[in-house]
C-alpha positions as CSV (number, residue, x, y, z in Angstrom):
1,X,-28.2,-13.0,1.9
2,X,-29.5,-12.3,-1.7
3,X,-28.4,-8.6,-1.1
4,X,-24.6,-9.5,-0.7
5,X,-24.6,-11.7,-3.7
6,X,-25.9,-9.2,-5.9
7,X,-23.1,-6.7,-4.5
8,X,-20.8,-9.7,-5.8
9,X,-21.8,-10.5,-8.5
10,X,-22.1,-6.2,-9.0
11,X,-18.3,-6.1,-8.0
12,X,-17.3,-9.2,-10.7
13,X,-19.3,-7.7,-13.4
14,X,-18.0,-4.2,-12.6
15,X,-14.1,-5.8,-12.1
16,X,-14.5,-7.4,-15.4
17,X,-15.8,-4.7,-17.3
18,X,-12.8,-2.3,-16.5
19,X,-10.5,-0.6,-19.1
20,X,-7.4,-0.6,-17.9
21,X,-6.3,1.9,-20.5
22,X,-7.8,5.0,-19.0
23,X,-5.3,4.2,-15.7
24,X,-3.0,7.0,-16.7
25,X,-5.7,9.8,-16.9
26,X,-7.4,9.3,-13.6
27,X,-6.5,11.5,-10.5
28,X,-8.5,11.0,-7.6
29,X,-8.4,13.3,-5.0
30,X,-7.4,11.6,-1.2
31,X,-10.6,11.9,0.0
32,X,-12.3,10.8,-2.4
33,X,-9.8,7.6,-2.2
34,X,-10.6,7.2,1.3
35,X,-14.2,7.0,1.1
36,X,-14.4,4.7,-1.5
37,X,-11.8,2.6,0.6
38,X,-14.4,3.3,3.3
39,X,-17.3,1.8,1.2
40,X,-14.9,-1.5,0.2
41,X,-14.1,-2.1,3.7
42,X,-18.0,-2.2,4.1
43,X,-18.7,0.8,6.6
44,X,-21.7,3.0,6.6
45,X,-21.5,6.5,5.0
46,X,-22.0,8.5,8.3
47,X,-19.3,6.4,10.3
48,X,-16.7,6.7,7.3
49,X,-17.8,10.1,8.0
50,X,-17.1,10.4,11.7
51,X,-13.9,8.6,10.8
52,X,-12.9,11.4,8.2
53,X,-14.0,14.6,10.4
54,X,-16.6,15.5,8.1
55,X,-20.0,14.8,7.5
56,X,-22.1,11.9,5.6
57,X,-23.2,14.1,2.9
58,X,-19.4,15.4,2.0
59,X,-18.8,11.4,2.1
60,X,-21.5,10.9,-0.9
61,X,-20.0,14.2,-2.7
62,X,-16.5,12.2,-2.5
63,X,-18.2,9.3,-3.9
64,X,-20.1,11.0,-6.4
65,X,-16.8,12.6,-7.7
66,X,-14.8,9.6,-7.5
67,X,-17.9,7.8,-9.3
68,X,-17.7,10.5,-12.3
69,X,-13.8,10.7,-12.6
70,X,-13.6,6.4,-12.7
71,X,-16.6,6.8,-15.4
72,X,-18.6,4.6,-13.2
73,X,-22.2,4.3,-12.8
74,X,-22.7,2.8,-9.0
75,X,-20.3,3.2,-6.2
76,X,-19.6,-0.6,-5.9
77,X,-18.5,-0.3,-9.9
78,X,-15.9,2.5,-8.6
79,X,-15.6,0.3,-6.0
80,X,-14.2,-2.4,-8.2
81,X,-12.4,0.2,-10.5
82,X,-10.3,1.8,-8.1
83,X,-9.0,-1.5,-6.6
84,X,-8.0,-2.9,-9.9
85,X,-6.2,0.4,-10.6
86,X,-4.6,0.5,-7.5
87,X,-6.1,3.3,-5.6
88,X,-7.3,1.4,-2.9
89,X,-6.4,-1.7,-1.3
């Protein structure tokens, strides 16, 4: 249980800390999108990857990218980035 609060209490502090601002200048790619919507919905790299046709290491490049374009440090930060800019529900 002490795992999922700190993922929480990751997400708030992530959610807060977002600048809004930079909205405009991010593109992500669809891929990229969909594994981090993958991650939120709280599936495990390799099935997000079975879901996407590709494999678990091409998931964690998407991530990786989507971290680096969001400016984000941890993927539940670009987690919490991308749903408050809209990119994923």
């Amino acid at each position: 249980m002490g795992g999922v609060r700190h993922v929480v209490q990751d997400f708030h502090l992530a959610y807060c800390n977002i600048q809004l601002a930079a909205a405009p200048t991010i593109r992500l790619a669809p891929g990229d999108q969909e594994a981090l919507a993958g991650v939120a919905a709280g599936r495990k790299i390799e099935v997000i990857g079975y879901e996407l046709g590709i494999t678990g290491r091409a998931v964690e490049e998407r991530l990786a990218r989507a971290r680096k374009l969001l400016g984000c440090r941890t993927t539940t930060e670009a987690v919490a980035k991308a749903v408050a800019l809209g990119f994923i529900l």
